[in-house]
C-alpha positions in Angstrom: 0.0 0.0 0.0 1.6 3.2 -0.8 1.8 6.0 1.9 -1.8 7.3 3.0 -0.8 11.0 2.4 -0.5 10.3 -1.6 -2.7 8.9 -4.0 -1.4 6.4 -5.8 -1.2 7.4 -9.8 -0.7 3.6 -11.0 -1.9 0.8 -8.8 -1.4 -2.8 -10.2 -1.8 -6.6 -9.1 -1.0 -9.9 -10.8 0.3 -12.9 -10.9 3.9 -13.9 -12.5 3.2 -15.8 -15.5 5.6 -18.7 -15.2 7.7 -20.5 -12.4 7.1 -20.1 -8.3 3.6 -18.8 -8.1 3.9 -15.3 -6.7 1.5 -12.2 -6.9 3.0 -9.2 -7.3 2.2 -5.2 -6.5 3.7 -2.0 -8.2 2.4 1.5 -6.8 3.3 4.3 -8.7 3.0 7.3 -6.1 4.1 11.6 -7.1 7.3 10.8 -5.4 8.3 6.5 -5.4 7.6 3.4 -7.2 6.7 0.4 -4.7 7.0 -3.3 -5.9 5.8 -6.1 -3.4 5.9 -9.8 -4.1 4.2 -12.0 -2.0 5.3 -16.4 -2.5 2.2 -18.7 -2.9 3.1 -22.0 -2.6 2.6 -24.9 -1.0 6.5 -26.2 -0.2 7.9 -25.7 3.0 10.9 -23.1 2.0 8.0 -20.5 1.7 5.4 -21.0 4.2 7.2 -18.6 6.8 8.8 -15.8 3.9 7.8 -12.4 4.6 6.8 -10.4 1.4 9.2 -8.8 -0.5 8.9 -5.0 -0.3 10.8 -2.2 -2.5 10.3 1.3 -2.2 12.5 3.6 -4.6 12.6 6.9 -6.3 11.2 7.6 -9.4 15.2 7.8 -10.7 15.9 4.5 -9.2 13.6 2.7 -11.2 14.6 4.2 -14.3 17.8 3.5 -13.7 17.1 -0.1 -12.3 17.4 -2.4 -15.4 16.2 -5.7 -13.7 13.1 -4.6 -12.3 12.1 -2.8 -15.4 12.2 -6.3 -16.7 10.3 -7.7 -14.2 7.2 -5.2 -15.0 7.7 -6.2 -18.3 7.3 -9.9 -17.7 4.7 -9.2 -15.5 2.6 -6.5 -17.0 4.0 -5.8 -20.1 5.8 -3.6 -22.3 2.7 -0.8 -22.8 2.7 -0.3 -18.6 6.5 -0.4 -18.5 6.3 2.8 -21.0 3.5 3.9 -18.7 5.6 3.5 -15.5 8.4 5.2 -17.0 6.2 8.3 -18.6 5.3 8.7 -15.2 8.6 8.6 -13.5 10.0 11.1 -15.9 6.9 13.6 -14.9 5.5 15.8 -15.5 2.2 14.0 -15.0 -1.0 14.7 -17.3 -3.7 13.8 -15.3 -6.2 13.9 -18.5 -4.4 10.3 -19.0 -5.6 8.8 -16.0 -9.0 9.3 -15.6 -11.2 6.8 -16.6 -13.1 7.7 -20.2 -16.7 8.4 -18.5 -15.1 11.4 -16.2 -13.7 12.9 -19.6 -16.9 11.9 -21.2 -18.3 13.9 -18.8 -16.1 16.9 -19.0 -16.4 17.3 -22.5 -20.1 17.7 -21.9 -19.4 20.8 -20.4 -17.7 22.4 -23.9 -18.9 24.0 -26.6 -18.8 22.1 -29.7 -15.8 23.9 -30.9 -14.0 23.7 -27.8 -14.2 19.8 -28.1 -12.8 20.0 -31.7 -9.5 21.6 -30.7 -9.3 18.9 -28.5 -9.4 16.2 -30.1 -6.3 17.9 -32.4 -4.4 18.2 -28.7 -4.8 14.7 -27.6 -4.6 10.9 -28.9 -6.9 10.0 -26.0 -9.5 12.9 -26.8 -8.7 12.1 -30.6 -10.1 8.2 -29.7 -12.9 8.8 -27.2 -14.6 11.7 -29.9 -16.5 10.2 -32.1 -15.7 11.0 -36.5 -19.2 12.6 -36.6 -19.2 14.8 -34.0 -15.8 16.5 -36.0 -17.8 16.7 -39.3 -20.9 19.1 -37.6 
């Protein structure tokens, strides 16, 4: 769990894909990455190991090869990108929020106002519709 006073900007679960079972956390916070990895497995050597936690700086990670790897065998190459996006900051918070809040907020704006837009922004550029460009 990242630190109460922040909001986490990324916050991912899963399980590794291959070998030891093991589900794994990353937390993207303003100001550290957190991985946890928690053993699930019925041998012996892991019924008494204590998750493995690792909190770093945003730098840390982008300069931390093997765990860049690890997201990328876990989650994939597209969050990698993400994670590292938002480790180089400065974060766009249109990204983030889930389509029906910008949905939402463009229901607030002029017709024009949504065109220019939609020229600013892939995600704008996807959630507005062809037709709504032609009027």
């Amino acid at each position: 769990m990242a630190s109460l006073s922040e909001d986490p900007l990324l916050d991912l679960q899963a399980e590794y894909p291959w070998g030891v079972r093991s589900h794994v956390s990353l937390v993207v916070t303003k100001s550290e990455v957190i991985w946890t990895r928690w053993w699930i497995s019925s041998r012996r050597t892991y019924w008494y190991q204590c998750p493995e936690r690792n909190a770093m700086s945003h730098q840390d990670l982008l300069a931390n090869e093997e765990l860049q790897s690890e997201i990328t065998t876990v989650f994939g190459l597209d969050v990698l990108n993400e994670v590292k996006n938002l480790c180089k900051g400065p974060f766009n918070y249109l990204e983030i929020l889930p389509d029906h809040l910008l949905l939402q907020i463009l229901g607030f704006l002029e017709l024009e106002d949504v065109k220019q837009l939609r020229c600013c922004s892939r995600r704008f550029w996807e959630l507005v519709p062809v037709r709504a460009q032609t009027r």
